[in-house]
C-alpha positions as CSV (number, residue, x, y, z in Angstrom):
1,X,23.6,-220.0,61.7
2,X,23.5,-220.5,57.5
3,X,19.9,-221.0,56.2
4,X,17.4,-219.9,54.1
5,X,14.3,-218.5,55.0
6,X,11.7,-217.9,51.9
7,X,9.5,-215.5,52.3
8,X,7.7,-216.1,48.8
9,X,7.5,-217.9,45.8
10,X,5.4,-216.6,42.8
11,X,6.2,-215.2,40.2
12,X,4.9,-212.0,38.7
13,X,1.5,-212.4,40.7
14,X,0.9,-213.7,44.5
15,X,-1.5,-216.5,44.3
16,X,-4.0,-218.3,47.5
17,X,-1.0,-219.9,48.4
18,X,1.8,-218.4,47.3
19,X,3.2,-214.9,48.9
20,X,5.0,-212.6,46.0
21,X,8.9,-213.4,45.8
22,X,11.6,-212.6,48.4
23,X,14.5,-214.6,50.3
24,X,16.3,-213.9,53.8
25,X,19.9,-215.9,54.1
26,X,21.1,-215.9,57.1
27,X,24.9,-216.6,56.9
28,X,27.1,-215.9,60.4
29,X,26.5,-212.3,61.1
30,X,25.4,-211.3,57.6
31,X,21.6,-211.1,56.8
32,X,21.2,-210.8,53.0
33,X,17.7,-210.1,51.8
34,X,16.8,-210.9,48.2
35,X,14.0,-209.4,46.1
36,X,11.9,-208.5,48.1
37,X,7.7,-208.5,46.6
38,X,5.4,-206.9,48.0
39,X,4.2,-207.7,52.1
40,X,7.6,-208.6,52.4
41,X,7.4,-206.8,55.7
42,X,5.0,-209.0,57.2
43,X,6.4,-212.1,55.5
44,X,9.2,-211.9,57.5
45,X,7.2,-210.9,61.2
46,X,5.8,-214.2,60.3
47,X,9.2,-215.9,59.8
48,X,10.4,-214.3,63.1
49,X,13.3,-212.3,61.3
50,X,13.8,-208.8,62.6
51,X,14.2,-206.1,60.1
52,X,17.6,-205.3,62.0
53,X,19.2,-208.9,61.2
54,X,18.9,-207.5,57.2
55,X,22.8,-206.0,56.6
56,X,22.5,-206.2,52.6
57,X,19.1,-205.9,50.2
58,X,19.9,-207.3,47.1
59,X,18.0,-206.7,43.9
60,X,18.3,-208.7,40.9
61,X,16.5,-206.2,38.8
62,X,13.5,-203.6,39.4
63,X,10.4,-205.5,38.0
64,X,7.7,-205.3,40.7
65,X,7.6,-208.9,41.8
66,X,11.1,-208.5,43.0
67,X,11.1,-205.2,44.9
68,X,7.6,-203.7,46.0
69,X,8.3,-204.6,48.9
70,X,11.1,-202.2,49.4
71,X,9.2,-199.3,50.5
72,X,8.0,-201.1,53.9
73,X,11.2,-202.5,54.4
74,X,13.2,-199.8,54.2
75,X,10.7,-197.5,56.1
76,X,10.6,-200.5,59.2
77,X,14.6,-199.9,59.4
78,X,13.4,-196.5,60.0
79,X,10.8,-196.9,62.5
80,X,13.0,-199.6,64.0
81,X,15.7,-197.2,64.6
82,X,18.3,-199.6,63.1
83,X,21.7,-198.7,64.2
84,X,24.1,-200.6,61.6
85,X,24.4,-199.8,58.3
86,X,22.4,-201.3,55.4
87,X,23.8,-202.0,52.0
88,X,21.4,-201.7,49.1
89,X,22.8,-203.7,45.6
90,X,20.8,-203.1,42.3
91,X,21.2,-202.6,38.5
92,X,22.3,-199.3,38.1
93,X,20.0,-199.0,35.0
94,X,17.1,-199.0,37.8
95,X,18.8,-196.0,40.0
96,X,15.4,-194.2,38.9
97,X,12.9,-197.0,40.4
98,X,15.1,-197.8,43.6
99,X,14.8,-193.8,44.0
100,X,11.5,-194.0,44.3
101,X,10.8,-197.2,46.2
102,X,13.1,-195.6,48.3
103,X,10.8,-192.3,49.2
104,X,7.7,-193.7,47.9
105,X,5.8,-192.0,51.0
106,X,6.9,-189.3,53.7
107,X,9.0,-190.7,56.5
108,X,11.1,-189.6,59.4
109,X,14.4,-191.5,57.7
110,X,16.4,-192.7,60.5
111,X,18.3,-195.5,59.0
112,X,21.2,-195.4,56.7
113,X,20.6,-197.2,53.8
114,X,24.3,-196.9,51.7
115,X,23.3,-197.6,48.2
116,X,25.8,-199.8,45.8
117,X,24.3,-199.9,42.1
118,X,26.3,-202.1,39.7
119,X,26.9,-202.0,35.9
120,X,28.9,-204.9,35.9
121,X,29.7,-208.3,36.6
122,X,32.5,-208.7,39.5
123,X,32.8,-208.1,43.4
124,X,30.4,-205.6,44.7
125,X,31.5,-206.4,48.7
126,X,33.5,-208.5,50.2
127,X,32.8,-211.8,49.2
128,X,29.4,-210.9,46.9
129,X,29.7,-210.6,43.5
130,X,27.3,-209.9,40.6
131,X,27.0,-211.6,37.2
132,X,24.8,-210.6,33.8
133,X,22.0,-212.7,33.8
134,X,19.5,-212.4,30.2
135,X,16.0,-211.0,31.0
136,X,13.6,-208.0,29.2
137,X,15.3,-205.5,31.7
138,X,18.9,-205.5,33.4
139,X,19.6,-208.2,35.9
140,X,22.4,-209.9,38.2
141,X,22.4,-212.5,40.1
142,X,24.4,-212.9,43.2
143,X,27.3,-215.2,45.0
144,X,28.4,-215.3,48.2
145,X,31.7,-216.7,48.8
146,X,33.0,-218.3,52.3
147,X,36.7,-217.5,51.9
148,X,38.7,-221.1,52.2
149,X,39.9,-221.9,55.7
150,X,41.6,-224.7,57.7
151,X,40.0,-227.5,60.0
152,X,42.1,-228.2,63.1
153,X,43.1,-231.6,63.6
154,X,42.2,-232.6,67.0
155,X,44.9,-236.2,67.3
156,X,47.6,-234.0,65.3
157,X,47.5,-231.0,68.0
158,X,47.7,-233.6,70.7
159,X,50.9,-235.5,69.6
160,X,52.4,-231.9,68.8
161,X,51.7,-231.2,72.2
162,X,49.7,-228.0,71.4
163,X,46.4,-227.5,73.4
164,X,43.6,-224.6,74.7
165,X,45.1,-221.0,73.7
166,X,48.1,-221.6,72.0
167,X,46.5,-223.7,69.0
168,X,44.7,-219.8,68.5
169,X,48.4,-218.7,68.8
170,X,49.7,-221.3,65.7
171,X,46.4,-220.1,63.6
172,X,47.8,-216.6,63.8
173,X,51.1,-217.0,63.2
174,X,51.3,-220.2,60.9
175,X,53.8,-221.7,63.1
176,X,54.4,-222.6,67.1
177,X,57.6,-224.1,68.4
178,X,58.8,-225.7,65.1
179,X,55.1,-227.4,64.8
180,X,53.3,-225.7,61.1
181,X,50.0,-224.6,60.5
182,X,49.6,-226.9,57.5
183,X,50.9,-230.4,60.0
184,X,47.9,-230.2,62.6
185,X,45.1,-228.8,60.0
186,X,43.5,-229.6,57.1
187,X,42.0,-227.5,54.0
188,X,38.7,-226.4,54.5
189,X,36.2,-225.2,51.2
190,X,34.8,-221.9,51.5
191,X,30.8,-222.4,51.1
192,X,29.0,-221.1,48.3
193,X,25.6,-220.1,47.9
194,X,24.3,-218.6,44.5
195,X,20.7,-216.6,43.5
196,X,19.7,-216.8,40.5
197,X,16.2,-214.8,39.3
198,X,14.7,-214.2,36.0
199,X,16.8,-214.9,33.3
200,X,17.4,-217.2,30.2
201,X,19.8,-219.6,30.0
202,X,22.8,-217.4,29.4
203,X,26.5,-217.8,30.3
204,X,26.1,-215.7,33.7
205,X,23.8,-218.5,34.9
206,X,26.9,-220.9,35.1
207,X,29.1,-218.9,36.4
208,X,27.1,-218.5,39.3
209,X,26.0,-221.7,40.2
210,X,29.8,-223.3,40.2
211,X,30.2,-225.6,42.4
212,X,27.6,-223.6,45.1
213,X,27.0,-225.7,48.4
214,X,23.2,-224.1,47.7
215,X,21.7,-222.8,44.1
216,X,18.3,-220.9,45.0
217,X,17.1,-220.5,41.3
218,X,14.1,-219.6,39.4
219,X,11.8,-222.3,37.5
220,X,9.1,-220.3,36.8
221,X,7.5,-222.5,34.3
222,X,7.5,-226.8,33.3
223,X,9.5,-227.7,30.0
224,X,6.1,-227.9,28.0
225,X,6.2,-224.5,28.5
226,X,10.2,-223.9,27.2
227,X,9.3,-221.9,24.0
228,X,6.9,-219.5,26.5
229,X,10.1,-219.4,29.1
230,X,12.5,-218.1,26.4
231,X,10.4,-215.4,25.0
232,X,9.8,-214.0,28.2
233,X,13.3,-214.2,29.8
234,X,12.8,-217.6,32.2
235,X,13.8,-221.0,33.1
236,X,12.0,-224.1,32.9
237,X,12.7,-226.5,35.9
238,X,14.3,-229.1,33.9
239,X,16.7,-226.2,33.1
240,X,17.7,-225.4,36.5
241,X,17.7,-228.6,37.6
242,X,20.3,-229.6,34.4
243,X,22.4,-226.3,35.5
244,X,22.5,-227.5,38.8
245,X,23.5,-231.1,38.1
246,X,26.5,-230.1,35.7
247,X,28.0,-227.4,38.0
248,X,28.1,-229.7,40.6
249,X,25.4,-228.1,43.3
250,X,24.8,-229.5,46.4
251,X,21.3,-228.1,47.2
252,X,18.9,-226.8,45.0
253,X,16.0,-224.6,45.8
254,X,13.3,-224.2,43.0
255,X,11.5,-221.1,43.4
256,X,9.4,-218.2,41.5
257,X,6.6,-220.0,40.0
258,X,3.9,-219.1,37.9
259,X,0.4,-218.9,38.7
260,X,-0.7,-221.3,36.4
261,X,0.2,-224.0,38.0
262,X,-1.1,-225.8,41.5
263,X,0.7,-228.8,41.7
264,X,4.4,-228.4,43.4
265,X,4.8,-231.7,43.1
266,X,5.7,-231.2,38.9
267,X,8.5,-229.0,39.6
268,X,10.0,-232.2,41.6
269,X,9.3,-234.8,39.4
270,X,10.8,-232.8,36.3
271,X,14.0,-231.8,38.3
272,X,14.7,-235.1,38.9
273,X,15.0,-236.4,35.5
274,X,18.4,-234.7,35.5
275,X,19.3,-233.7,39.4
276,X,20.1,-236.4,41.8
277,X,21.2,-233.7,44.7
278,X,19.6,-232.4,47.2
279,X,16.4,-230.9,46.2
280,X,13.4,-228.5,47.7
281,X,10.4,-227.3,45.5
282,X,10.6,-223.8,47.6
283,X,7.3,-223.0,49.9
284,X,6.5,-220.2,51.6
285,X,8.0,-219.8,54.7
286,X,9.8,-222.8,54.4
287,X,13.2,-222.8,56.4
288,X,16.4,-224.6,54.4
289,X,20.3,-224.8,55.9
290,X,22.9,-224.2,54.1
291,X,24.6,-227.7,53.8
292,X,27.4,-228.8,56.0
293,X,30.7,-227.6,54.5
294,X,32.8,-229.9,52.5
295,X,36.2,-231.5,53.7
296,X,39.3,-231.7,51.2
């Protein structure tokens, strides 16, 4: 299964309606969660996701909206007895904070939480990397990358004869009986999926969101607001959406807005002055798959 839960969607300050930031994807066996605010711990009892389905915590930087919720989540893996490992990315410029969220209270630590700060942009695991993003403190954003595969040609293994274990067989080896890999199959894209937090508009932003099957991005404010966004290190939602649209994203996920507004529905309608894609203003608890992959 490839979705994303969100767990919440304000910015800086929960609202009535709107539970502090943090983001569970669920791709095949990984369980990435991102930034998570504060109550994050009983956002996701109400989602139904298990504290042992989280295999990476990833932390774009260490303002509190993004990871006060670290504390209960790390202590639950704890309590819970979680028996794989789980990898903790951050800015290594906020090894003092994560310390501290870390122990912020006396615990019987039974999990093992293997920590990963960064300082740079590049692969941080297999298939995650980091990039700079441009906000008041230090901050990456993150992008997982399916490696490319094959799709098996169902008419093509027939007429080559090739049926039930030995088309595994051909997979491993490349070639079975004079009959190639590349004759029955057919290139299959890796998916993308790329999270991008506070920031500015700043080359890190692109090279992120290239060509993702799913962009969950920050819009913190509306355009009118543009001038206010800049100073303070954020993105309008006409921004995103124009990231999105010339970097060729599939789905895009607005998220991370700010208490002063009420009305949802403006994120939309300024998005899709420049986005024709796929497009969710984000909601708490709302449920989102990651796209169907693509076919060469």
């Amino acid at each position: 299964m490839r979705e994303l839960v969100v767990l919440g969607t304000a910015s800086q300050a929960p609202t009535r309606t709107r539970h502090h930031n943090g983001y569970f994807l669920r791709f095949d066996d990984q369980g990435l969660l991102f930034d998570p605010g504060e109550g994050t711990q009983r956002q996701m009892l109400l989602a139904g996701i298990p504290v042992s389905a989280v295999t990476r915590l990833c932390l774009t930087h260490l303002h509190g909206d993004h990871c006060l919720g670290v504390p209960g989540v790390l202590q639950r893996i704890s309590l819970d007895q979680v028996a794989h490992p789980v990898h903790a990315h951050f800015p290594a410029s906020g090894q003092e904070y994560f310390s501290r969220l870390r122990y912020a209270s006396s615990y019987l630590e039974r999990g093992e939480i293997a920590e990963h700060p960064h300082a740079a942009d590049g692969p941080v695991a297999p298939g995650l990397e980091v990039a700079r993003l441009e906000h008041p403190v230090e901050a990456f954003g993150y992008r997982l990358t399916e490696p490319d595969g094959v799709r098996m040609l169902p008419d093509e293994l027939a007429r080559a004869g090739i049926t039930g274990p030995r088309v595994r067989e051909l997979q491993a080896r490349g070639e079975l009986d004079g009959v190639t890999l590349e004759q029955v199959s057919a290139p299959r894209p890796g998916q993308v999926v790329a999270f991008v937090m506070d920031t500015r508009l700043c080359a890190g932003v692109y090279a992120l969101a290239d060509g993702a099957d799913m962009l969950v991005i920050e819009s913190t404010f509306l355009h009118a607001e543009a001038d206010l966004a800049h100073t303070y290190g954020h993105l309008t939602a006409r921004e995103a959406a124009t990231v999105a649209a010339e970097c060729g994203v599939r789905t895009l996920v607005l998220t991370h807005f700010s208490q002063r507004y009420t009305d949802p529905t403006a994120f939309e309608r300024e998005a899709r002055e420049v986005f024709a894609g796929e497009l969710h203003v984000a909601e708490d608890l709302m449920r989102i798959p990651v796209p169907p992959r693509l076919s060469r």
